[in-house]
Structures are given as C-alpha cells and as structure tokens.
C-alpha positions as CSV (number, residue, x, y, z in Angstrom):
1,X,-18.4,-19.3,-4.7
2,X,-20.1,-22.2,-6.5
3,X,-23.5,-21.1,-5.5
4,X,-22.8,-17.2,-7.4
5,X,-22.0,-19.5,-10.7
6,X,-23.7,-21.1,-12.7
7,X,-21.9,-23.4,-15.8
8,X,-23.6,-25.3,-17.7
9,X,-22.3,-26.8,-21.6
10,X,-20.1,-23.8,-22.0
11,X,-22.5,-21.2,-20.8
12,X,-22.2,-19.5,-17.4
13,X,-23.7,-17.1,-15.3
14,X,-21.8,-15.0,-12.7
15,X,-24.3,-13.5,-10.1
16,X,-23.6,-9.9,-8.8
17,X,-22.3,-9.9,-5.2
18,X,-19.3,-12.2,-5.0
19,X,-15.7,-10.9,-3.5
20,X,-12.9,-11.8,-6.2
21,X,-9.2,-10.7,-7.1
22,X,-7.9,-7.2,-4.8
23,X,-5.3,-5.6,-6.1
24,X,-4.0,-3.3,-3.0
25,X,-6.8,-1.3,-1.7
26,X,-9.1,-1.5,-4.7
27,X,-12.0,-4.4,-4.9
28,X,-12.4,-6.5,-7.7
29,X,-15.7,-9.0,-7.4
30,X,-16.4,-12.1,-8.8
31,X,-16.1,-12.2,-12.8
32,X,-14.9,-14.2,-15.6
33,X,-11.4,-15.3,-15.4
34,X,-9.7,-19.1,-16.0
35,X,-10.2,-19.6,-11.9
36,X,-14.3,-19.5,-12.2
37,X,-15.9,-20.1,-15.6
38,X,-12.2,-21.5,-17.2
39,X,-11.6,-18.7,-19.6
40,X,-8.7,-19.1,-21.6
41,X,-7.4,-15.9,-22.7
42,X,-10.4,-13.1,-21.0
43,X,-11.3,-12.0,-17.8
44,X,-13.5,-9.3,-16.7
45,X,-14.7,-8.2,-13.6
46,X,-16.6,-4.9,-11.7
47,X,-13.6,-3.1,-9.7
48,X,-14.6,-0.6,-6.7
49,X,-11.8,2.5,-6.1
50,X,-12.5,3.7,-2.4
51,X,-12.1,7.5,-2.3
52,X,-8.5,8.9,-1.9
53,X,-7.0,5.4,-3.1
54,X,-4.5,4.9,-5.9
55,X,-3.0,1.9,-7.2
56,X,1.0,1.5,-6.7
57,X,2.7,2.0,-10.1
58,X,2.8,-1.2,-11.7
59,X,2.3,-2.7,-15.7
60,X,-0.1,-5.6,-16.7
61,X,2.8,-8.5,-18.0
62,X,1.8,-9.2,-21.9
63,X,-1.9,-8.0,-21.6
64,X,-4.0,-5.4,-22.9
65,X,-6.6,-3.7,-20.5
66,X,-10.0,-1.8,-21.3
67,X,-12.1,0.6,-18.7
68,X,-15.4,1.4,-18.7
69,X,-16.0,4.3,-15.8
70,X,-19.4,3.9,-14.5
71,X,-19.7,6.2,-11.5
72,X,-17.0,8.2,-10.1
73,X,-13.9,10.4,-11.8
74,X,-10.3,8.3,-11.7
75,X,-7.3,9.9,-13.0
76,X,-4.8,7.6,-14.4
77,X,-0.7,8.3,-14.9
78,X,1.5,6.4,-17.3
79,X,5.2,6.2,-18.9
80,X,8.4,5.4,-17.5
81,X,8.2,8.5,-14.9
82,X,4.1,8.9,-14.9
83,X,4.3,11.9,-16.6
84,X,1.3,11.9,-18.2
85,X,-2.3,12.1,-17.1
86,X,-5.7,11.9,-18.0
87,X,-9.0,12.1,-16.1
88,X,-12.1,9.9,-16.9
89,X,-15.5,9.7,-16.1
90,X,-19.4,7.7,-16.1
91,X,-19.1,6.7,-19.9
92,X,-15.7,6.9,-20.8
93,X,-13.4,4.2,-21.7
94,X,-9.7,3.3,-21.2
95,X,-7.1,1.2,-23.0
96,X,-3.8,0.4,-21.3
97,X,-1.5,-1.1,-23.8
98,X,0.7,-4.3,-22.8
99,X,3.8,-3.7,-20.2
100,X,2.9,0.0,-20.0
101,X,3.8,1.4,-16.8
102,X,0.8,3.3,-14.7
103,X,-1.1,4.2,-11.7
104,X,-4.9,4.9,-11.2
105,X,-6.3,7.2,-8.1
106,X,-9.4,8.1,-7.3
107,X,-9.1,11.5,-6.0
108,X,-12.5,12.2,-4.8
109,X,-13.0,12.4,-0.9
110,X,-16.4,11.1,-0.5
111,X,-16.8,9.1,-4.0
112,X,-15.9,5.5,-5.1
113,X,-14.9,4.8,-8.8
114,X,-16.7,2.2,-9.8
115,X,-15.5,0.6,-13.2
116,X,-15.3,-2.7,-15.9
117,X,-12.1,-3.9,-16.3
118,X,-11.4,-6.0,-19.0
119,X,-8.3,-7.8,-19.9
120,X,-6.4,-9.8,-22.3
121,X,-5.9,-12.7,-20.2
122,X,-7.8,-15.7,-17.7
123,X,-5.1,-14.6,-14.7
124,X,-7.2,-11.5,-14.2
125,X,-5.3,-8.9,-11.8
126,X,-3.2,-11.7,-10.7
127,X,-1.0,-10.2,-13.6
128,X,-0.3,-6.9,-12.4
129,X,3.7,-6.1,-11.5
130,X,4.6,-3.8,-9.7
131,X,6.3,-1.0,-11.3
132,X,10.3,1.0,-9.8
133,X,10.2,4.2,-11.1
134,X,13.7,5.1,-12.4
135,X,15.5,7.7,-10.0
C-alpha cells in the first residue's frame, strides 16, 4: 500500500486503485482513514455496490455519514423496523445520523452504485454494527 500513498509534512496523496475496508459484499478502496494517512476524526473513501447487493442492517457506533451517488441508483431503508425508504441517484447526497439503524441495496441487475462515503471518524467502516431488527 505504501507505494498508492504518498505523506509528506502533513500532506498526503492517496492514488486511485488501492483495495481498502469491505464491508460484506460491497468494496471500499483505499482512502483516508487513521490506518493510511493518520486521520484523527475523518475517513473517506470511493465504495463500489455490485448489482443486486444490499448491506445487512446495521448503525454506524457514534458517527455521522455523508453520500455522494456518482453512478448508479441505491435505495436506502432506516428506523428501528426499516420502514422508511428513499432512492438516490448520480448527484445526490446522503446523511445518516449517528446510531441510526439502516440498510443500502443496489437494486439494479446489470449496474454498480458507485459512491463517496464520508464519515465522522478515522476507523472508517470498521465502525459499522450490525443491526437485530426487533420481532
């Protein structure tokens, strides 16, 4: 990995290409988190949806989140039983508040989602939990 970063006095360049975090089926590659450049409370990194995947149900523990959809449509669920939903696409943004239960998908059959994800914290995905819904 050291040869796709570049750090130099605080300054560092993360070259396009790199595998990173996964978080189930979906692909995360190399960004900024505490693991690469030493963030301290940011990470952000390009995630790739295949088609048909969705996330399990989980929350991100004490951080926020921000989307920005690229290419693709995802639909995302949220609250205690998912029962609410909301489609995105290229252009649109996202914000997931803190410990806020939901599930992405991408729903298309030939299409990946490809999206920025942005978060509130250096542990990047590493601080997703999964998510029981209540019976």
């Amino acid at each position: 990995m050291s040869d796709q970063i570049e750090s130099v006095g605080g300054f560092s360049v993360i070259r396009a290409g790199g595998d990173g975090i996964h978080f189930g089926d979906y692909h995360n590659a190399v960004g900024v988190n505490a693991h690469t450049v030493g963030s301290a409370g940011l990470s952000m990194d390009l995630q790739t949806i295949p088609p048909g995947v969705e996330s399990p149900p989980h929350i991100h523990a004490g951080f926020e989140v921000a989307l920005y959809i690229l290419s693709g449509r995802i639909i995302h669920r949220w609250g205690a039983r998912l029962e609410y939903e909301a489609a995105a696409g290229p252009g649109d943004m996202l914000y997931v508040s803190p410990d806020l239960p939901h599930q992405s998908l991408n729903a298309s059959d030939s299409e990946p989602v490809v999206l920025v994800v942005a978060r509130t914290t250096a542990d990047g995905a590493a601080g997703n939990v999964p998510y029981t819904l209540p019976e």
